[in-house]
C-alpha positions in Angstrom: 64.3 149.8 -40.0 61.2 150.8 -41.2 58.2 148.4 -42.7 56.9 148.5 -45.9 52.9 149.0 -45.8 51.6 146.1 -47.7 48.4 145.8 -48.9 45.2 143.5 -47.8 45.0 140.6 -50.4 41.9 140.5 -52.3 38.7 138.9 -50.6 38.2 135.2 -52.0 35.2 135.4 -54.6 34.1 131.8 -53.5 34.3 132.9 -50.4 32.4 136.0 -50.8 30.0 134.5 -52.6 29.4 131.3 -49.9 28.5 134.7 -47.2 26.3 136.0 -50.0 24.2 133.4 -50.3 24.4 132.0 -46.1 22.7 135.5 -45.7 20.3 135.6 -48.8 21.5 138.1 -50.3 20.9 136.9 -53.7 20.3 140.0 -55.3 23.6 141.5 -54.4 25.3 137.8 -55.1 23.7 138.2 -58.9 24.8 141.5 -58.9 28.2 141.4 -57.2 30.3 142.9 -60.3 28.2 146.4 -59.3 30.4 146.3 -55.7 33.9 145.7 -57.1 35.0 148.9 -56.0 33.0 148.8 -52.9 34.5 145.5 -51.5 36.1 146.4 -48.2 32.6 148.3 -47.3 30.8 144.9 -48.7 33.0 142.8 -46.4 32.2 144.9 -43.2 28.4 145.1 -44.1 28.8 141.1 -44.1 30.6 141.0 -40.8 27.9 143.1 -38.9 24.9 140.9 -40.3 26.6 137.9 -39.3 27.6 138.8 -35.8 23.8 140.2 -35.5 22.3 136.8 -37.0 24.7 135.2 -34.6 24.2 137.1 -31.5 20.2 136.8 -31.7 20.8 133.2 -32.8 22.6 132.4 -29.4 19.9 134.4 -27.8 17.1 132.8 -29.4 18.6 128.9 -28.9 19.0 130.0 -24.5 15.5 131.3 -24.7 13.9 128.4 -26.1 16.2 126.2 -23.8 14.5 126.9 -21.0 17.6 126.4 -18.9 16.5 128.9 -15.7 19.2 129.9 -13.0 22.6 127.8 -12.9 25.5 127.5 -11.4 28.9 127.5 -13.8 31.1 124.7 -13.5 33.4 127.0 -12.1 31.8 126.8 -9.1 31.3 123.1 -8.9 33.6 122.0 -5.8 35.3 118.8 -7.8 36.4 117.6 -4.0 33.1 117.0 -2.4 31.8 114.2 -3.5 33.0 110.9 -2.5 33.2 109.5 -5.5 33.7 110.7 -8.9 36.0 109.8 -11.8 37.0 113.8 -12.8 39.0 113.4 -15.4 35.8 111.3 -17.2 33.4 114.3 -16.5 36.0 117.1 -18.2 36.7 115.0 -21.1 32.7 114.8 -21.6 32.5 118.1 -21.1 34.4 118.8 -24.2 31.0 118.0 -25.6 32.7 115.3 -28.3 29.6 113.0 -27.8 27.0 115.3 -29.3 28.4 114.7 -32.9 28.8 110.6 -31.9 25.2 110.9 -30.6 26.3 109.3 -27.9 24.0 109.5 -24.3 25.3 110.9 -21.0 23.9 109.8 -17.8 24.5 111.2 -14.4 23.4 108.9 -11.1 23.6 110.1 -8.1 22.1 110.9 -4.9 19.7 114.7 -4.6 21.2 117.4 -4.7 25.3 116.5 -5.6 25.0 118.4 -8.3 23.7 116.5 -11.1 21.3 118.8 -12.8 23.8 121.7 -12.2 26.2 119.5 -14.6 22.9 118.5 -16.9 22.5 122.5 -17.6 26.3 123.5 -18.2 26.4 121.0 -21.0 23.4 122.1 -22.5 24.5 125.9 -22.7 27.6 125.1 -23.8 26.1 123.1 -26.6 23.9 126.0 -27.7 27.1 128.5 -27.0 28.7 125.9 -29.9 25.7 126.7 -32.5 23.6 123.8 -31.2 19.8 123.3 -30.0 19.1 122.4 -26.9 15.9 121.6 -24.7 16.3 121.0 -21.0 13.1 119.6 -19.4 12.5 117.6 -16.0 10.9 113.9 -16.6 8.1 114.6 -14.6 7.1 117.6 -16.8 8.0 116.0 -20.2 5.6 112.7 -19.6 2.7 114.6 -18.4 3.3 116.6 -21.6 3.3 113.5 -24.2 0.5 112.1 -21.7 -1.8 115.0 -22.4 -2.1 114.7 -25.8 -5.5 113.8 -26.5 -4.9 112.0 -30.6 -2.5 110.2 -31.8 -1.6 112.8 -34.5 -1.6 115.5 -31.6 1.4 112.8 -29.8 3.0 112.2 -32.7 3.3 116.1 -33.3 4.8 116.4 -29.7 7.3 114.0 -30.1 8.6 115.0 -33.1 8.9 118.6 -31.3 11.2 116.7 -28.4 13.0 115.0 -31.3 14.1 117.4 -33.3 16.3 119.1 -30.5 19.8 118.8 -31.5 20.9 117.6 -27.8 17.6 116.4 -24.9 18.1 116.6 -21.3 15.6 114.8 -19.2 16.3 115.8 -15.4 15.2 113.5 -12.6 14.3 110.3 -13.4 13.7 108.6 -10.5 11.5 110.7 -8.7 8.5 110.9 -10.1 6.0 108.3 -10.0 5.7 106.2 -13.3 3.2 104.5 -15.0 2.9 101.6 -17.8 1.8 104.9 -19.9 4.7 107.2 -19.2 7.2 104.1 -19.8 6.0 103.6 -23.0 5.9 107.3 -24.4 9.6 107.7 -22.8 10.7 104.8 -25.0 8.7 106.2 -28.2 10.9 108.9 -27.8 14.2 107.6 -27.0 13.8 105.1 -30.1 13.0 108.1 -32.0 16.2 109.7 -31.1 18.4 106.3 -30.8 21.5 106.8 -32.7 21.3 110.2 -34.3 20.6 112.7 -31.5 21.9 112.4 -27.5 19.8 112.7 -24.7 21.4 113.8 -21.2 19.0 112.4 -18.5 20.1 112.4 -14.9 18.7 110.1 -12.2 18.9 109.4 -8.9 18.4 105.6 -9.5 20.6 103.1 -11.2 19.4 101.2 -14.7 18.6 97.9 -12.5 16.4 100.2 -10.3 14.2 101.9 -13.8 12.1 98.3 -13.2 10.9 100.0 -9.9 9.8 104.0 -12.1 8.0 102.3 -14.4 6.4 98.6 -12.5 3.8 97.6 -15.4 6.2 98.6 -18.3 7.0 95.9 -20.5 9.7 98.1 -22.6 12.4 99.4 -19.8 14.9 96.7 -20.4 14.7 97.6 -24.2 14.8 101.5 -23.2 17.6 101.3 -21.1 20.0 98.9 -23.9 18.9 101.8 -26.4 20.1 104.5 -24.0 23.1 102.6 -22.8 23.9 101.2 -26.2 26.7 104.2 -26.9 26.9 106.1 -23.9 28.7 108.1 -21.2 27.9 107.1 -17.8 29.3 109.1 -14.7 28.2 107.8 -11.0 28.2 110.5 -8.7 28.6 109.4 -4.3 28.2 111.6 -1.6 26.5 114.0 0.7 24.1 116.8 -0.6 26.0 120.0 -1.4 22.8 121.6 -1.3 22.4 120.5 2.5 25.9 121.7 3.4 25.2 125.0 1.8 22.1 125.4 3.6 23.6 124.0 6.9 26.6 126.8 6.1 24.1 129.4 5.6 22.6 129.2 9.2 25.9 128.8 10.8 26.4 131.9 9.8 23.1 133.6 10.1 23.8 132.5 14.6 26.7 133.7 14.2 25.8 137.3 13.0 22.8 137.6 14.9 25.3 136.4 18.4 27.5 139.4 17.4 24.9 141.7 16.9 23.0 141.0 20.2 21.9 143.9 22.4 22.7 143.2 26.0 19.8 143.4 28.1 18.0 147.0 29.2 19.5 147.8 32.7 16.6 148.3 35.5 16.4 151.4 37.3 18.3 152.1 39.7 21.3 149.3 38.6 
């Protein structure tokens, strides 16, 4: 039986006119009774611009991420740490607390794969259509610290601010002052309830007392960040240390196989 062709039904004018103007094409929008006949070329001209603007968009938002080399979370091994509630990190992975501008922290011991996680959930944000800035503590106080006015700070903070999603990787191991306290809570109030932050920290909430000694605001800081927030605990071993430990198993084992026995004297 054979099919009747039918033909494509008419492009939606409020919907034609809603890519128009996304684009800026105004003049064509005011003008868009000249293109009647041309639609179907109109419509693909309009799909190549906005996979273009999309593309460079998704290009632009990882550049100014500054996310550097990561491992997928394909490759995270889900069995090696001791402890960790899986089915909690998926379901956050799903990335449903960036429009509740909820937190997520990660504690856990160095190298179990806490900043690995950090950066997948940034770049999936930005492969969503969202901003994202990924910056270690360390390098983010110094920042705000170096700002010699308080117009210049105020500037800088606004720049950290206005990222749709923050991560602030290893708190906990650098060594905090009553300065850097206070800037990191200017900033997390200045986020506090619209925008999420992702820090992860090798040091529980009780233990903050301990980064930042002469800090008078760390209890407040940490009820802001805790206030709507997911928290995953991460135990166990480094994977980083079995890797390496891995790695030169193997490099003895290649360099037993590929021994040369020893020259024979002469006369042997």
């Amino acid at each position: 039986m054979s099919r009747v062709a039918t033909a494509a039904p008419p492009p939606d004018d409020a919907d034609l006119s809603r890519r128009l103007e996304q684009l800026g094409l105004r003049g064509v929008l005011d003008r868009i009774d000249e293109f009647r006949d041309q639609e179907e070329c109109l419509l693909r001209l309009l799909d190549v611009e906005e996979e273009d603007r999309s593309q460079r968009g998704l290009q632009r938002r990882l550049r100014n991420a500054k996310l550097g080399r990561f491992r997928p979370m394909a490759d995270f091994d889900w069995n090696w740490p001791d402890a960790l509630d899986a089915d909690h990190l998926k379901d956050i992975l799903r990335l449903d607390f960036i429009e509740d501008a909820a937190n997520v922290v990660l504690i856990g011991s160095n190298g179990i794969g806490k900043t690995m996680i950090a950066k997948n959930l940034a770049y999936q944000a930005i492969l969503k259509g969202y901003t994202a800035c990924f910056i270690t503590a360390s390098e983010l106080l110094n920042d705000l610290a170096s700002q010699e006015t308080g117009s210049a700070l105020t500037r800088r903070l606004k720049k950290y601010a206005r990222w749709k999603l923050l991560v602030i990787d290893e708190i906990g191991y650098l060594a905090g002052s009553n300065r850097h306290g206070d800037l990191l809570f200017q900033l997390i109030n200045l986020r506090y309830g619209e925008k999420p932050i992702i820090v992860t920290a090798n040091k529980k909430f009780e233990e903050w007392g301990s980064i930042f000694p002469s800090s008078t605001c760390v209890s407040t800081m940490v009820d802001r960040i805790i206030h709507k927030c997911e928290i995953v605990n991460i135990d166990g071993d480094s994977y980083r240390k079995k890797e390496a430990e891995e790695r030169e198993q193997k490099r003895q084992a290649k360099r037993r196989t590929t021994k040369k026995p020893p020259r024979r004297k002469k006369g042997e």
